[in-house]
Residue frames relative to the residue before (quaternion, step in Angstrom):
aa qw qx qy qz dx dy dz
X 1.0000 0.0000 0.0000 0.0000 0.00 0.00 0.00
X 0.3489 -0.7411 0.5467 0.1736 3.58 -1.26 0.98
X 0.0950 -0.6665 0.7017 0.2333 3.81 -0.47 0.70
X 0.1251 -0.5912 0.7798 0.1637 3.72 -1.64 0.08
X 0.3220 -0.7152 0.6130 0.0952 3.53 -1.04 1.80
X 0.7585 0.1808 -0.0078 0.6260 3.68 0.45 -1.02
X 0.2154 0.7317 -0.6213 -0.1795 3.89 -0.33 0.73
X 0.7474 -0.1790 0.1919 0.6103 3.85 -1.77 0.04
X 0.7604 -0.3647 0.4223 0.3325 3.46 -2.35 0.39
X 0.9037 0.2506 -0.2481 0.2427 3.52 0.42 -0.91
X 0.4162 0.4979 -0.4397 0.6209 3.21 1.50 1.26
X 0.3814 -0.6924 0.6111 0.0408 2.73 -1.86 0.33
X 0.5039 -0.7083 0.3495 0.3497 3.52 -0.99 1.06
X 0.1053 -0.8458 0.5158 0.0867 3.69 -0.48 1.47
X 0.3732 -0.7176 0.3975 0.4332 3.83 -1.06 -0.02
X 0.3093 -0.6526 0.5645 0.3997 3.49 -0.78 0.09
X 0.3407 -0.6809 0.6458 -0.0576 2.22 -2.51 1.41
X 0.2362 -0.8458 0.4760 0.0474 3.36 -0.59 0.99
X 0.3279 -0.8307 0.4413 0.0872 3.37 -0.60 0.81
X 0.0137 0.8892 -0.4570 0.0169 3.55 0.18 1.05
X 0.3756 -0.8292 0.4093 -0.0611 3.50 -0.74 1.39
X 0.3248 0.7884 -0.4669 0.2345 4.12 0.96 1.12
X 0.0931 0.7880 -0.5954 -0.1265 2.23 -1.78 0.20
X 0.2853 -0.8959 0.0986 0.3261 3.95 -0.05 0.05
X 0.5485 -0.7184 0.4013 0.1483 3.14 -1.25 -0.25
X 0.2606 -0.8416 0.2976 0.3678 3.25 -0.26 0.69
X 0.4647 -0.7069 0.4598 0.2699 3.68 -1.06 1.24
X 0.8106 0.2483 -0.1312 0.5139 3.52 0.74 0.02
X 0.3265 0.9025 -0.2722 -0.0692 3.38 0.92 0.75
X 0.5600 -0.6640 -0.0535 0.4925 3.35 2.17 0.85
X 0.8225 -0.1553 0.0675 0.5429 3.20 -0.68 -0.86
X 0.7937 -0.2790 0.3908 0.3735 3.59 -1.60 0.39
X 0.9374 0.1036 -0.0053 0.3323 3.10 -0.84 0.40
X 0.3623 0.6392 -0.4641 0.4947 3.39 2.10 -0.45
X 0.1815 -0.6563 0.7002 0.2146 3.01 -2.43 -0.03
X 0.2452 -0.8756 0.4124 -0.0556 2.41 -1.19 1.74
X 0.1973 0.8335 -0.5088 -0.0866 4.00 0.24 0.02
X 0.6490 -0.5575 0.3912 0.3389 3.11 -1.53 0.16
X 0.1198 -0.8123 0.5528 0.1420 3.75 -0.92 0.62
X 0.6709 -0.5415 0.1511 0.4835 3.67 -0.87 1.02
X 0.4863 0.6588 -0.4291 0.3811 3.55 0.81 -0.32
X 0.6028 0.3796 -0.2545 0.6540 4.04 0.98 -1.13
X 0.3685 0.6035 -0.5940 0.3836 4.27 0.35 0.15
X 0.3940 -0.8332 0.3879 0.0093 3.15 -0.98 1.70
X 0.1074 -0.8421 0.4774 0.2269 3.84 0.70 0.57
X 0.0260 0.8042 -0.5897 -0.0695 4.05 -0.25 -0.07
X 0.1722 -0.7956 0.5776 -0.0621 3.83 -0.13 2.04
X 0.7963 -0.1778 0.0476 0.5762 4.08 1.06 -0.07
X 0.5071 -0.5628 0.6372 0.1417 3.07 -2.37 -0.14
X 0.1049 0.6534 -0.7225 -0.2003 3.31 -1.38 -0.07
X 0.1278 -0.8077 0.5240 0.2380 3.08 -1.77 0.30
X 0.1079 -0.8644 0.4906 0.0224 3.61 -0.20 0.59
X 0.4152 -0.7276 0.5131 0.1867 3.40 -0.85 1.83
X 0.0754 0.6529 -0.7524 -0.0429 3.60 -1.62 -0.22
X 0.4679 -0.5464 0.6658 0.1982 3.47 -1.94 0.54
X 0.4019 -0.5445 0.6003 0.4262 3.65 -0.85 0.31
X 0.6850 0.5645 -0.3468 0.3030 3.98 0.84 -0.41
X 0.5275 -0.7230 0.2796 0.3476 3.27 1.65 -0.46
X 0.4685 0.5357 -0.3479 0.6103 3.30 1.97 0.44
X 0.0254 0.7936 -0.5362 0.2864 3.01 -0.38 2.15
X 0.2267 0.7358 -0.5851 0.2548 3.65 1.08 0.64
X 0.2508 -0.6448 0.6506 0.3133 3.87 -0.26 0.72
X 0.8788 0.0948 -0.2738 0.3791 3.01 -2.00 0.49
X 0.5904 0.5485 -0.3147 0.5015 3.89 0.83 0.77
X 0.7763 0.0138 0.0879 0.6241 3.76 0.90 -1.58
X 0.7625 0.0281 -0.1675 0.6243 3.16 1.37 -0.05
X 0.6520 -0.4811 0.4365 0.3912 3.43 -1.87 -0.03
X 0.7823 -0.4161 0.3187 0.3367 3.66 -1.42 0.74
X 0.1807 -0.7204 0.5973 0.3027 4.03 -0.09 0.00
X 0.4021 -0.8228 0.3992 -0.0437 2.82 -1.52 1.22
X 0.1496 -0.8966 0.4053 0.0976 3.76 -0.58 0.36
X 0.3456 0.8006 -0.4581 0.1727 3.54 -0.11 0.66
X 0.5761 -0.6531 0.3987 0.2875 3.49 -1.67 0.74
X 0.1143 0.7423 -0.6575 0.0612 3.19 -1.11 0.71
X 0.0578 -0.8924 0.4449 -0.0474 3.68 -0.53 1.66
X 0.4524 0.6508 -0.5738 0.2063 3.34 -0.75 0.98
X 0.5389 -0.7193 0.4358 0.0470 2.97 -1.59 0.89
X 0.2390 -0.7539 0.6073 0.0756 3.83 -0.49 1.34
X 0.1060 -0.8449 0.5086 -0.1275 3.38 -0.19 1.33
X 0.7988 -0.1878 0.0358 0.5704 4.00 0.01 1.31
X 0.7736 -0.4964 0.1127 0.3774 3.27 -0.51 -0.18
X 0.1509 0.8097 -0.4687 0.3195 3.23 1.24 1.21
X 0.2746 -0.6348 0.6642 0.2836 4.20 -0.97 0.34
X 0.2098 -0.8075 0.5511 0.0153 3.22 -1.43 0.51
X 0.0461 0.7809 -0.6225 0.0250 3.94 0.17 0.62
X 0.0403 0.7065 -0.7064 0.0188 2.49 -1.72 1.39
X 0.2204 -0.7678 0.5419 0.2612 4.02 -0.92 0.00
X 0.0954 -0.8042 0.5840 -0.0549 3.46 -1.30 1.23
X 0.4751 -0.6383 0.4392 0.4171 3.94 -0.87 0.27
X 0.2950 -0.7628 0.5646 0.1111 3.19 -0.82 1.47
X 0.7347 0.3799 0.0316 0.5612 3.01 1.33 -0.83
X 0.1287 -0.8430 0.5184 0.0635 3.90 0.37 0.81
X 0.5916 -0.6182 0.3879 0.3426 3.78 -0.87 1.08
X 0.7118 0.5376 -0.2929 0.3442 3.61 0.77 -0.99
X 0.4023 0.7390 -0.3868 0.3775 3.07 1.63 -0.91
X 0.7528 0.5086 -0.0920 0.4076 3.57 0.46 -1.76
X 0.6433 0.3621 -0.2700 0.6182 3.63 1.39 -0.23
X 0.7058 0.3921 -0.3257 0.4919 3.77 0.82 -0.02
X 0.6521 -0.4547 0.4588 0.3967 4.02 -1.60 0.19
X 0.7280 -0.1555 -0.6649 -0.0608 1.65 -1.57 1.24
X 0.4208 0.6356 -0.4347 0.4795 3.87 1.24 0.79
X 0.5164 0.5630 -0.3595 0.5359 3.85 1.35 -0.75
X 0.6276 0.5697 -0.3713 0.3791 3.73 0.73 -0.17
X 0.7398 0.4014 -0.2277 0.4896 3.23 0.75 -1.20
X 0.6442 0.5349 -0.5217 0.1632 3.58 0.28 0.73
X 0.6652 0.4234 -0.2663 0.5544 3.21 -0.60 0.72
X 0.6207 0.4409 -0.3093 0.5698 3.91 1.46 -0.29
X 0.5283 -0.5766 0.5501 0.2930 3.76 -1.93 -0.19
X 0.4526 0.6966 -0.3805 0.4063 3.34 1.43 -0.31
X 0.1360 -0.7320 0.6661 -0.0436 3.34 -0.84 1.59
X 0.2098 -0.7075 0.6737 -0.0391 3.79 -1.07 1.42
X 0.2833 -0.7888 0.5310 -0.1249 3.02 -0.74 2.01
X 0.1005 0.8130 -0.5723 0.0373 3.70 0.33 0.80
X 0.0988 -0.5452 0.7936 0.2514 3.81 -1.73 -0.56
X 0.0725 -0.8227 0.5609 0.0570 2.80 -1.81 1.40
X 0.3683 -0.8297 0.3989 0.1298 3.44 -0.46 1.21
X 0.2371 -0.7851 0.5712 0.0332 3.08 0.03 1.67
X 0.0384 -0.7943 0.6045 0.0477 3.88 -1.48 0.67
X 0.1464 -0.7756 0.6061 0.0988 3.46 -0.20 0.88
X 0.1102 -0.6433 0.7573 0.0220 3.71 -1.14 1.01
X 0.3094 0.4644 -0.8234 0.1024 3.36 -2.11 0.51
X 0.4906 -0.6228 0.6010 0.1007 2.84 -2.34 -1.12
X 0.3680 -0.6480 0.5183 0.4196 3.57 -0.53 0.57
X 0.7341 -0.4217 0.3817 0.3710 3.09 -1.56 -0.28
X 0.6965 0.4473 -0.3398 0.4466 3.46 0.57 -0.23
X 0.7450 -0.4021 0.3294 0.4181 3.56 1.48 0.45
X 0.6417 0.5397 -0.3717 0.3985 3.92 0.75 -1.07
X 0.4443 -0.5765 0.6079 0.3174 3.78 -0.83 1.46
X 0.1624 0.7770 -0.5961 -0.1205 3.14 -1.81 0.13
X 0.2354 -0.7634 0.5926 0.1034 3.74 0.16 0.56
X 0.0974 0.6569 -0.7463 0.0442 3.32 -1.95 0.23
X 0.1207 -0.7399 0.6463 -0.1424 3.83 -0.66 1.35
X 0.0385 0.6874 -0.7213 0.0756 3.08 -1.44 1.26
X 0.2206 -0.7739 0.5332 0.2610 3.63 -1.18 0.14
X 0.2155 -0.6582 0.6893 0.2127 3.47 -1.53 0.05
X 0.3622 -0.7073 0.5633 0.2262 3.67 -1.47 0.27
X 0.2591 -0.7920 0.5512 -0.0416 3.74 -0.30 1.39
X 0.0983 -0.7102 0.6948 -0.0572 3.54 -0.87 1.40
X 0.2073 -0.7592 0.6116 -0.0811 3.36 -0.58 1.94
X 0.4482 0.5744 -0.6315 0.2654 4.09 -0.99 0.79
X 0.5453 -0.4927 0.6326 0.2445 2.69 -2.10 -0.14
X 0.3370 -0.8150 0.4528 -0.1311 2.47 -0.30 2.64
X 0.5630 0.6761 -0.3192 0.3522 3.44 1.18 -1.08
């Protein structure tokens, strides 16, 4: 994914959204050969996200080598074996007005991060569950 930090005059600095695509599975679904499906009780509630930057080098001081990690709600429910798409900010506007992305405008320097996205809810019976995936984000001044 391309972030643009500074685009041309007649845009405007936007955040990126990411589009994320689940659904679930059962973690126990028994014996071989058994059938198994989900019953509303295994229905997947999802109440937020976090994202959290890193360097493939291991210099991860937010606001220094990377942008600030983020938190934020995003609700819907994955219900038997149904898929569910939803779209969150992967990439918050402020992010792009603060350090260590406020640098690269106006420069050629291109900042290669992976963000580790974490989805948290619960089934219906209450049990927390989470699932995290990452994407690799190519931050400059694209314009």
């Amino acid at each position: 994914m391309y972030s643009d930090v500074d685009p041309p005059p007649t845009q405007t600095v936007r955040a990126n959204l990411a589009r994320v695509v689940v659904r679930q599975v059962l973690r126990d679904p028994g014996a071989p050969g058994a059938t198994a499906a989900p019953t509303p009780i295994n229905d997947i509630t999802v109440t937020e996200y976090e994202v959290r930057y890193r360097l493939a080098s291991g210099r991860n001081t937010p606001g220094v080598d990377v942008p600030h990690p983020i938190r934020g709600g995003l609700t819907f429910t994955i219900q038997g074996t149904s898929t569910v798409t939803a779209e969150f900010d992967l990439v918050r506007l402020i992010a792009k007005q603060e350090s260590p992305l406020a640098a690269l405008k106006s420069s050629s320097v291109v900042l290669t991060v992976i963000a580790d996205v974490t989805f948290y809810g619960h089934d219906q019976a209450g049990n927390a569950v989470s699932a995290t995936g990452s994407v690799q984000i190519n931050f400059a001044d694209f314009g």
